[in-house]
VOGU-3710 file (C-alpha; in Angstrom, 3 decimals, decimal comma):
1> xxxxxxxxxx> 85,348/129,562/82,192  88,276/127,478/80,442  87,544/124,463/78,580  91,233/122,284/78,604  92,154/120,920/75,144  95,548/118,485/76,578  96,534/117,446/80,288  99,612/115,928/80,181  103,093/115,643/82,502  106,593/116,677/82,776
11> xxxxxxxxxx> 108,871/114,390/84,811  111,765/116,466/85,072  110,541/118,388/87,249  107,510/116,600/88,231  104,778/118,821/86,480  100,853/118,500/85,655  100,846/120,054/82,371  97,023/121,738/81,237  96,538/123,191/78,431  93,298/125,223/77,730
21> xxxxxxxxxx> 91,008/127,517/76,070  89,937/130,818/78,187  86,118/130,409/76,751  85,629/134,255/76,610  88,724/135,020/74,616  89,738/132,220/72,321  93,396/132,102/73,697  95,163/128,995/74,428  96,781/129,097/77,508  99,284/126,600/79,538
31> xxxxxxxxxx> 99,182/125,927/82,886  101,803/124,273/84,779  101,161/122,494/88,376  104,383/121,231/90,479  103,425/117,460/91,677  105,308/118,807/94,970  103,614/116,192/97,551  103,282/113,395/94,655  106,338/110,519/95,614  106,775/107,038/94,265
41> xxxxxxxxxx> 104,617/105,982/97,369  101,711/108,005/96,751  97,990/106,537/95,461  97,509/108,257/92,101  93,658/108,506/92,981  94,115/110,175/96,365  96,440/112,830/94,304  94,021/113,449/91,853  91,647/114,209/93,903  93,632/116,714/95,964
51> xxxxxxxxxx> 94,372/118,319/92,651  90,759/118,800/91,643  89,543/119,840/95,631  92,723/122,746/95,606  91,552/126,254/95,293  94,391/126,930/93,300  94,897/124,662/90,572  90,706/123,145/90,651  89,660/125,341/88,477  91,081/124,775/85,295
61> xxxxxxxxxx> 90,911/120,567/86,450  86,934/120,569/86,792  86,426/119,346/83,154  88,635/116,961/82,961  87,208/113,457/84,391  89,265/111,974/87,814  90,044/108,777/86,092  92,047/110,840/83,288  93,820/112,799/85,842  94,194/109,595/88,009
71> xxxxxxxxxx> 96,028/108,060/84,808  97,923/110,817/83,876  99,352/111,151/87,789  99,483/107,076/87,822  102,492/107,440/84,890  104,822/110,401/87,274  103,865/107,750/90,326  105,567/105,090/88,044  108,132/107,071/86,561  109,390/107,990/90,460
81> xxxxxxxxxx> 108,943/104,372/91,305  111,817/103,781/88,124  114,059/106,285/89,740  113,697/105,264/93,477  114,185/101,565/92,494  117,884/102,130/91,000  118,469/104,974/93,610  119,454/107,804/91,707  118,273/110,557/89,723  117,405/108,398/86,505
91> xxxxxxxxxx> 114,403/106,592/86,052  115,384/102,889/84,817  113,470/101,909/81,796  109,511/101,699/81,858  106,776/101,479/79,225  104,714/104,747/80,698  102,157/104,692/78,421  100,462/101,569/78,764  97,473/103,072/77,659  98,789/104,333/74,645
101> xxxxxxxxxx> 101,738/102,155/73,523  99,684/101,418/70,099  100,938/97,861/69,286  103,242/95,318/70,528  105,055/95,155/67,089  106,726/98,342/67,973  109,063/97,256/70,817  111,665/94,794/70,879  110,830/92,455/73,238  113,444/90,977/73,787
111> xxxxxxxxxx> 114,939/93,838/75,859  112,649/93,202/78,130  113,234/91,780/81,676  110,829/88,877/83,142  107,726/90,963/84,618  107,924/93,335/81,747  107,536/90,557/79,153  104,767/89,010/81,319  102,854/92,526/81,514  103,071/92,696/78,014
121> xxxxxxxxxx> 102,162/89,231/77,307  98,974/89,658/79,408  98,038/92,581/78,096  98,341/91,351/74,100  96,231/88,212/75,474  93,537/90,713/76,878  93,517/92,390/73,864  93,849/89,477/71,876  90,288/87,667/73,912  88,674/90,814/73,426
131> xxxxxxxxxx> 88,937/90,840/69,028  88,567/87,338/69,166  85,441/85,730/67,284  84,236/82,531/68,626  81,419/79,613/66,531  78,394/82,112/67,511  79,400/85,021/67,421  77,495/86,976/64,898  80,220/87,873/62,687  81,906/84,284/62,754
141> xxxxxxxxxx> 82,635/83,079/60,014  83,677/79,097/59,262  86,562/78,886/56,423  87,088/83,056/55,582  89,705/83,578/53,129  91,156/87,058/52,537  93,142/87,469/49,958  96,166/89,895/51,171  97,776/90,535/47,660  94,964/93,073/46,508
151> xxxxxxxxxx> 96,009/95,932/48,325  97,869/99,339/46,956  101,167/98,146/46,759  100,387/94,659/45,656  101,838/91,622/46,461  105,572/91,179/44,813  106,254/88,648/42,321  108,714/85,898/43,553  110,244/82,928/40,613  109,868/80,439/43,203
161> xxxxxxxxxx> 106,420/81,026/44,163  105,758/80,094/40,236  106,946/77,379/40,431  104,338/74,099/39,653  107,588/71,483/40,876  107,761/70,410/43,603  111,441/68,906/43,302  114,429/71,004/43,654  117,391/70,511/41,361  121,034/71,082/42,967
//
């Protein structure tokens, strides 16, 4: 029996990547599946499934849920889609790992063409409604103050934030 530890992919050349435990051993092993048949036009679901149903490859896929496979496929599907769209070899730019991209602060936005931006716009303002704390909601709170200057570091000392004056002297 093998009990998979990461399932992952390699674009170049399209691969499902598996690694796993052999449960009677101990040993790690990697297992690499060819996404022959996947394309840019094929339904990431439909693939998975195929993948999970083969004799070959099912096997060591059985433990790991469809929608996980699904996602992981969904991200070569897109990555194709990149390449086909600018006709050659090289994928154009894409955010792959929507699920995983951590935060917005860590791309420049900027770089970002029109239905980019608004995917990543909708998907901080998802994320944004779902943290958000509304009058009763049980952990609203009316005027919270949080003082940010306690923390390790501290906060650093500025001469103009001493300052009691209000009027500047050129």
């Amino acid at each position: 029996m093998f009990a998979p530890k990461k399932c992952g992919i390699r674009y170049e050349p399209p691969t499902l990547v598996v690694e796993y435990v052999v449960l009677a051993t101990g040993k790690l092993h990697r297992r690499c599946m060819p996404l022959r048949d996947v394309t840019a036009n094929s339904n990431s679901d439909t693939e998975a499934r195929k993948f999970k149903n083969n004799p070959k490859h099912g096997k060591y896929l059985e433990k790991i849920s469809h929608e996980r496979l699904s996602r992981v496929l969904g991200k070569c599907i897109k990555y194709m889609k990149g390449a086909a769209a600018i006709g050659s070899g090289k994928p154009m730019r894409l955010n792959l790992d929507d699920d995983f991209m951590g935060s917005a602060n860590d791309m420049d936005m900027n770089k970002l063409n029109d239905s980019e931006l608004q995917f990543e716009k909708s998907k901080m303002n998802k994320d944004f409604l779902e943290k958000q704390i509304k009058p009763g909601d049980p952990d609203y709170e009316y005027d919270k103050e949080v003082d940010f200057g306690s923390g390790k570091l501290g906060a650093v000392e500025c001469d103009w934030d001493e300052s009691e004056n209000s009027d500047f002297s050129f």
